[in-house]
BANUVO-638662 format. One record per residue (C-alpha): residue in three letters; y, x, z. Coordinates in steps of 0.02 Angstrom, whole numbers, plus 50000, padded with zeros to 5 digits. Layout:
<nodes>
ALAYXZ...
</nodes>
This chain:
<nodes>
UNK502064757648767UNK501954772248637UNK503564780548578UNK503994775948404UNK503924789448279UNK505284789648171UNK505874800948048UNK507384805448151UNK506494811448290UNK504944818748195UNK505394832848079UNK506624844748167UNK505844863948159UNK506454876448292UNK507804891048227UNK508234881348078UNK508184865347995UNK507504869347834UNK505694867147862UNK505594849847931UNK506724844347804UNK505764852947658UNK504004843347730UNK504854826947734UNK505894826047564UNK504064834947463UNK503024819347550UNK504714807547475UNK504674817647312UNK502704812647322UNK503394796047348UNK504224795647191UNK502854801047097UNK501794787647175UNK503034776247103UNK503024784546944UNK501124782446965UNK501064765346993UNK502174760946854UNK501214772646700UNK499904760846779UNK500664743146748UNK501304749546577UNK499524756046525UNK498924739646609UNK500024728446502UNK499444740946346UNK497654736746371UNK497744718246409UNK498434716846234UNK497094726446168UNK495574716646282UNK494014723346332UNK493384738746348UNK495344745646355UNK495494739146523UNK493754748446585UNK494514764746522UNK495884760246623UNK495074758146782UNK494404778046773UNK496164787846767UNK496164799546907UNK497654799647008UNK498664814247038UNK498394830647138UNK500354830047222UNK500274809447227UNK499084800647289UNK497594812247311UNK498634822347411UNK498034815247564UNK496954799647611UNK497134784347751UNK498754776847694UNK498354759747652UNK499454759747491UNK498144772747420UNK496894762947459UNK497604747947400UNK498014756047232UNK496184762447203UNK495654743247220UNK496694738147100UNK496324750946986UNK494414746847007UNK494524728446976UNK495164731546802UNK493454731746733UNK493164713046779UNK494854708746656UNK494284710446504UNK494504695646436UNK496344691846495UNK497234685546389UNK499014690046302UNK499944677146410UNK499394689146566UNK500174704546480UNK501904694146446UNK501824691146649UNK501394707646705UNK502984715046610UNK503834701646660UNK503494700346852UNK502904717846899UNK503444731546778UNK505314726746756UNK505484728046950UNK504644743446984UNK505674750046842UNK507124746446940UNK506504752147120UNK505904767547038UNK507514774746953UNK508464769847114UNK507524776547234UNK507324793547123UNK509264792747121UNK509254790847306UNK508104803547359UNK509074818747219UNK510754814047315UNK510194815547492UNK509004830147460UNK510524837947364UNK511824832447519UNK510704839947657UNK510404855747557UNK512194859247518UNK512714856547690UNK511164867147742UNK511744882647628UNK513514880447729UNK512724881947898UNK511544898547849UNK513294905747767UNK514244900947910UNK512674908948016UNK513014924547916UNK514704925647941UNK514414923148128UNK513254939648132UNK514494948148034UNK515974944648155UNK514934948148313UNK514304963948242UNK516194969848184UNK516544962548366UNK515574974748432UNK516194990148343UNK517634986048384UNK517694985948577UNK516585002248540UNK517995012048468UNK519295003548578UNK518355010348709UNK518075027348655UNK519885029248615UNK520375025148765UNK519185036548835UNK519615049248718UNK521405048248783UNK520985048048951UNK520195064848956UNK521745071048843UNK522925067948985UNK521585074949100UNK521505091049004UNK523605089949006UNK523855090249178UNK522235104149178UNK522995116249068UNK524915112449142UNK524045117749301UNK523275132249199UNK524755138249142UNK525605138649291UNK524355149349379UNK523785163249236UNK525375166749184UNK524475181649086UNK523665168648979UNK524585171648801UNK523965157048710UNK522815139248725UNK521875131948600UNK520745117348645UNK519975119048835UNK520045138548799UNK521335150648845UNK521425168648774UNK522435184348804UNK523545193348703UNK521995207048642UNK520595190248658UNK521815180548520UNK521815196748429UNK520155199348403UNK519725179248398UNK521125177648226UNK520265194148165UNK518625186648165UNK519125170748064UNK520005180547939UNK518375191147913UNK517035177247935UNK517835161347835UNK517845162947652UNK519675163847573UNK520115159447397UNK521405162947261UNK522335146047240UNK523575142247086UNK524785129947151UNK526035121246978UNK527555129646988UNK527385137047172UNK526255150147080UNK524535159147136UNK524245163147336UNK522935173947395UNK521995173147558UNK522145156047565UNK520995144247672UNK520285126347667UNK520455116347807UNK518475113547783UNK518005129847822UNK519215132547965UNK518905116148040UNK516835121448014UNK517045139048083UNK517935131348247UNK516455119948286UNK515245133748282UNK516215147248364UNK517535137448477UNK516895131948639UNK517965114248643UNK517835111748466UNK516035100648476UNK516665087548373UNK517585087248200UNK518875077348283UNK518925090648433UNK519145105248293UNK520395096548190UNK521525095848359UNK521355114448399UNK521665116848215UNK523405106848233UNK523795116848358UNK523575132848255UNK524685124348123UNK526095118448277UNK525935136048389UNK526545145248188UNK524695153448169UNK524155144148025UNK525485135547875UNK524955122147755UNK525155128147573UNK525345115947432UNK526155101947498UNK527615097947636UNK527065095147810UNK526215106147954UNK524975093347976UNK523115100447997UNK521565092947913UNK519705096947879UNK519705092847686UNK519145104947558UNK520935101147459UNK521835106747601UNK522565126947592UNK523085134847737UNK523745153547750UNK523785163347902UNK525785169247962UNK526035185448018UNK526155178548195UNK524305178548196UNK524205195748201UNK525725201348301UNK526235189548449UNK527605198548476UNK528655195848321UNK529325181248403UNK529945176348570UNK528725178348713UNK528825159248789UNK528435151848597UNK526395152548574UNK526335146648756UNK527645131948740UNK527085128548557UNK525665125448619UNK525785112848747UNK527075104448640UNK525745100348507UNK524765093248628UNK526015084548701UNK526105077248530UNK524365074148514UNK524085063548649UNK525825053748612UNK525195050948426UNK523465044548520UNK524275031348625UNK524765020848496UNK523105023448405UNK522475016548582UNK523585000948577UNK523184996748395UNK521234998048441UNK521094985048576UNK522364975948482UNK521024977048338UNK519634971948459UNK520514956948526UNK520704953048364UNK519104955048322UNK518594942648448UNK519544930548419UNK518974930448252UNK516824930848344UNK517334917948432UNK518244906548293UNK516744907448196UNK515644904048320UNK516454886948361UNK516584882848195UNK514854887648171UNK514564874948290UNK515424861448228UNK514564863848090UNK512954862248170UNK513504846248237UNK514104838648088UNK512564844548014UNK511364837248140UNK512364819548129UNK512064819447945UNK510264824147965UNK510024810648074UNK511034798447946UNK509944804347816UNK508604803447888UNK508734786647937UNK509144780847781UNK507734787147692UNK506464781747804UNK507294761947769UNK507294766847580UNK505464773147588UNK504894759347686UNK505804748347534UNK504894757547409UNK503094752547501UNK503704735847506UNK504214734747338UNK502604741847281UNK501924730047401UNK502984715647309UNK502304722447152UNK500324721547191UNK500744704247251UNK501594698647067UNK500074707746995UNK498974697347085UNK499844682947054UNK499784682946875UNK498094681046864UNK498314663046929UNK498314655146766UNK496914666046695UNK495254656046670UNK494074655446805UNK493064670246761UNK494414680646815UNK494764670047000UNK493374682847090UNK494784695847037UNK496214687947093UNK495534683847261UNK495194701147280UNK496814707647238UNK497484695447367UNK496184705847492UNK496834721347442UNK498674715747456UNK498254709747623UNK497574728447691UNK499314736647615UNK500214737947771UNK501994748747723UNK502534751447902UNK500614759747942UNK500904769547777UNK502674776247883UNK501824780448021UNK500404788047945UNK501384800947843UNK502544802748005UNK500864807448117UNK499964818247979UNK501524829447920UNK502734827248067UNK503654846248100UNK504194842548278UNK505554832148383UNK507184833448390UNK507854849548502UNK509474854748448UNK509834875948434UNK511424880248524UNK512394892748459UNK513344900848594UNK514814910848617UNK514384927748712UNK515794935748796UNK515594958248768UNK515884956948955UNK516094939649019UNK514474932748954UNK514224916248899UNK514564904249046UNK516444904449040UNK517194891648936UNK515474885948869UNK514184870848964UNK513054864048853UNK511444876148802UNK512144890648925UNK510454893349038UNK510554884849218UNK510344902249327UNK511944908849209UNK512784892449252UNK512544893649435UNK513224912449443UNK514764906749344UNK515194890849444UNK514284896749609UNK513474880049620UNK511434875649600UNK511824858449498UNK512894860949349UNK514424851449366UNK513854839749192UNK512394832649268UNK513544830849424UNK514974821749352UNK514054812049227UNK512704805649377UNK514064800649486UNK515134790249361UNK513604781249326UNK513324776649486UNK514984769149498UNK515034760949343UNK513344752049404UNK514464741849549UNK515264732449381UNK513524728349295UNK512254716649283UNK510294722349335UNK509774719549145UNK511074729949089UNK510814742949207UNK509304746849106UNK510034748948954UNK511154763049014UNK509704774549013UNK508444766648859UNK509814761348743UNK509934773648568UNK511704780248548UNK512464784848378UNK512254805948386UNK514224805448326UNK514684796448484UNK513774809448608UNK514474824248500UNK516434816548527UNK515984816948717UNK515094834048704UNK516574843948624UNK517724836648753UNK517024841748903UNK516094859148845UNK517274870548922UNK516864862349086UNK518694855149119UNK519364839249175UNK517364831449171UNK517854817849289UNK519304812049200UNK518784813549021UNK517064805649042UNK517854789949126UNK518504785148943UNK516704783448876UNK515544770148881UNK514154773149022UNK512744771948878UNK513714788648786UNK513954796648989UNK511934795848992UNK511824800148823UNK512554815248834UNK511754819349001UNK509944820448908UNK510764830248778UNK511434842348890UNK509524841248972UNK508944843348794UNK509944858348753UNK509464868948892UNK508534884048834UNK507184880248933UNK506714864948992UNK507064859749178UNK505304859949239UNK505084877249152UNK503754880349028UNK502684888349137UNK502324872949232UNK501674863449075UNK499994870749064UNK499894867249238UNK500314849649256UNK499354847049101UNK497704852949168UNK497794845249335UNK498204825849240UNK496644831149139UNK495644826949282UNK494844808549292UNK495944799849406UNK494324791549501UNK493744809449546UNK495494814049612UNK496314802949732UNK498234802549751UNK498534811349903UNK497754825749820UNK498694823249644UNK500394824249747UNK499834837049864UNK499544849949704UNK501134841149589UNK502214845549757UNK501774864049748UNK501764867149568UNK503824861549591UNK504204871649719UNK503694884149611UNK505104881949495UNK506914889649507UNK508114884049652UNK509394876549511UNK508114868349409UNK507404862049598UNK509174854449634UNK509644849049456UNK507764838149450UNK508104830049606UNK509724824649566UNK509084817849406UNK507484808549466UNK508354804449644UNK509554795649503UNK508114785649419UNK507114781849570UNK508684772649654UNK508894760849482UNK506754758449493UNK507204753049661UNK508864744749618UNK508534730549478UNK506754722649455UNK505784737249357UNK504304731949284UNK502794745149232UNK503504744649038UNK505294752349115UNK504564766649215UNK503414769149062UNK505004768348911UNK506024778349034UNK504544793849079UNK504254792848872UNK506094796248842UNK506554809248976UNK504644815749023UNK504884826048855UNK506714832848893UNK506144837049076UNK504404845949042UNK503644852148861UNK502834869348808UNK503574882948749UNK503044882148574UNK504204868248503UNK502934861348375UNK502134844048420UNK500554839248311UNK499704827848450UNK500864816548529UNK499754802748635UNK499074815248768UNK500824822448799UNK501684804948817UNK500324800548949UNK500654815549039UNK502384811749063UNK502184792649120UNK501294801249261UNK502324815049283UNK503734802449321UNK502674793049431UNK502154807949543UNK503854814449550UNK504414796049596UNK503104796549753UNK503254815349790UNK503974820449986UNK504934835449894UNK506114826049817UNK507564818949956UNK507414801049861
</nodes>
């Protein structure tokens, strides 16, 4: 049994949904140009019958479009289309009664298909781009909040770090103090003398520029100082002053130890801006114009004050990074939730177009056949024709047209991108299941099998004691609505009460959102290494291998694989190999169910899918070698 290629399953692209989306609504667009096509056709067609003859040759020579139907060859409604147009030759002599029908039968219809299904195909093309847009802002704003995340915790930490070594250097210079009671004065991580702070003032005086500063009403000062050059001057000659930060403290403390005095303004606070004046007091040049003890308890005072002023710069920081995540974290999930919504539409969408393309074939289909019916009345020179027409009506075949544009411009499956949540220190396996790698998983809960596949496993098993051995089946094959799997996934994401909440949903959604959780794994559970593998060794002609052999070498390509992804597989197939064994399984089970789950257990790394036939062979073995294979406790 082949898998049925749909468009809901068929045009997914890996990152973003864009591309498959673009390739499938240009081949609709070239739908409704075919339609558009088909109906210039009929109208010319009706034209020329009233005119007879040679009109109707002409007619059968119009080349049909570069972006409709000559964009690509096979599909039987081409083909179908190019007989008709050829036969037109043979109708010369139809007569006007045949025009009358044609408009009648085959050009009012298409008129009507045509302008609905254009209508259709603007809205949901429109639809699925808006939301689109949302989900690449909403991307955005997600990089945007992780990035200002980021900063955040940066400067939160270097604060902290920052006031750290301030109390550090506190308790250093307390200690100082206490021992080299000779030391007159402390600026930064530097201590000086009486003669050292001499000669270290006399040096700035001499070596940073001073200006002549008019102040309104205060008058003209001379000597006077920007806190630029001072603050500039310090980081060159001051041994703790390595940062403009570092010299803007030891410049405060200047200002608070009565060396330096702002000019211009009220305050003593210190800064390193070019419109900031500071004078030098006479302090600076005689230490002992005022009481002994001030420089030294000045001093320490200011940096007393420094560190108290930091503390609350401290607080407000990680208050600002908690913030900060928060607000990562709130976009994130609704980035998410978004995503899901998205996908559900998507899949709506998609859905729905492929019905109203497959419509539009039929009615085209419909619309050959009223052609060809008209002709019934027309004399027998034109019955050849007809019964030709029939022919070619016959060949048009709209669900081989589907699955021919399906096969030749098909993007990919369906393999939903999780967005996760990652914690600055936590990572992403706290509060999050679903798309959080298995080895992450396992660290977080200290357990191989994620609880999910755990949970979900187990309450099918119990729910299997209250049905029937058809049904049974169905848990595992039947299509569930993506809403319904979504509802269970966002309920039991953060990995709490799994048991309880999953007993409320229907066993079909429990499986359901077991292979999506399968699905969403960033890699799948037999790795992507072991593809190539597996694929060479099922390239080999089963009569030159016997089975012994085949299991021997599938056996030790597994054990190959990771100890989680080991334990999660077995669970899985010990799962499916108990129901084989369970209910009366025929070949056409064990094939649907290896086509449906041999893709979410083992594909390649690169997430585009062009040939489809070798790959779902591959996995009906796959299954059946894992179902016979001594490594797995079945």
């Amino acid at each position: 049994m082949v898998t049925q290629l749909r468009f809901e399953n068929s045009f997914w692209t890996p990152n973003n949904y864009t591309g498959g989306i673009t390739v499938l609504y240009d081949k609709l667009e070239q739908g409704r140009i075919e339609n558009e096509e088909i109906v210039a056709f009929i109208r010319e067609r009706i034209s020329i019958e009233e005119l007879y003859g040679k009109k109707l040759c002409d007619l059968s020579k119009i080349s049909s479009r570069q972006d409709g139907f000559l964009r690509d060859d096979g599909a039987s409604l081409r083909r179908s289309f190019e007989k008709v147009k050829n036969e037109c030759c043979n109708l010369g002599q139809a007569h006007l009664q045949l025009a009358s029908n044609l408009a009648e039968m085959v050009l009012q219809p298409l008129l009507k298909s045509k302008e609905e299904h254009a209508k259709r195909l603007k809205s949901s093309r429109d639809e699925l781009t808006d939301y689109m847009k949302m989900y690449e802002r909403l991307i955005v704003d997600v990089e945007k909040a992780r990035i200002n995340y980021q900063n955040k915790c940066k400067i939160a930490d270097e604060i902290a770090n920052e006031a750290s070594i301030q109390r550090s250097l506190e308790k250093e210079k307390e200690k100082m103090r206490n021992e080299f009671q000779l030391l007159v004065v402390v600026l930064g991580e530097q201590s000086f003398t009486e003669d050292e702070i001499m000669k270290f003032f006399l040096r700035m005086r001499e070596e940073i520029p001073s200006h002549e500063v008019k102040f309104p009403i205060l008058g003209v000062y001379n000597d006077v100082y920007t806190g630029e050059d001072i603050a500039k001057w310090l980081q060159e000659n001051h041994l703790s002053a390595r940062t403009l930060r570092e010299a803007e403290m030891i410049g405060q403390e200047l200002a608070d130890q009565g060396f330096l005095r702002l000019i211009g303004a009220y305050g003593n606070k210190f800064t390193s801006s070019p419109s900031a004046y500071y004078q030098w007091k006479a302090k600076a040049f005689n230490l002992r114009t005022t009481e002994e003890a001030t420089p030294l308890s000045k001093g320490w005072g200011g940096l007393v004050s420094t560190i108290a002023s930091n503390q609350p710069n401290e607080k407000r920081a990680r208050k600002e990074a908690d913030e900060a995540d928060e607000a990562y974290r709130h976009a994130v999930r609704r980035l998410d939730k978004t995503r899901l919504h998205l996908e559900e539409s998507m899949i709506d969408h998609l859905n729905f177009m492929e019905r109203k393309e497959l419509d539009r074939i039929k009615a085209s289909k419909a619309a050959f056949l009223n052609y060809a019916a008209t002709f019934s009345g027309i004399i027998s020179t034109t019955q050849m024709t007809s019964e030709r027409l029939l022919i070619y009506h016959e060949a048009l075949n709209p669900e081989k047209d589907i699955r021919f544009m399906i096969e030749r411009y098909r993007t990919g499956p369906f393999i939903p991108q999780v967005i996760l949540y990652r914690n600055q220190y936590n990572g992403s396996a706290n509060d999050q299941t679903f798309g959080v790698p298995l080895e992450e998983k396992a660290k977080h809960d200290l357990k191989y099998i994620p609880q999910v596949v755990t949970k979900c496993l187990s309450c099918i098993t119990k729910g299997f004691s209250k049905w029937s051995d058809a049904d049974k089946r169905l848990v595992w094959t039947t299509d569930v609505p993506l809403a319904s799997i979504h509802a269970l996934r966002d309920n039991i994401n953060d990995g709490k009460l799994i048991n309880v909440l999953i007993e409320e949903y229907d066993l079909t959604i429990v499986a359901g959102v077991l292979k999506l959780y399968l699905l969403e794994l960033p890699e799948c559970l037999l790795t992507f290494e072991l593809y190539e593998p597996v694929k060479l060794l099922y390239s080999i002609n089963p009569d030159d291998q016997d089975v012994e052999t085949r299991l021997s070498s599938v056996s030790n390509l597994i054990t190959t694989i990771p100890e989680g992804n080991y334990r999660t597989l077995n669970a899985f197939i010990s799962h499916l190999h108990q129901l084989a064994l369970s209910v009366d399984s025929s070949d056409n089970f064990i094939t649907t169910i290896s086509q449906i789950y041999g893709f979410i257990l083992l594909r390649p790394a690169n997430k585009y899918f062009q040939k489809f036939k070798h790959y779902i062979e591959l996995n009906r073995r796959n299954y059946e070698t894992f179902r016979k294979s001594r490594f797995f406790a079945i």
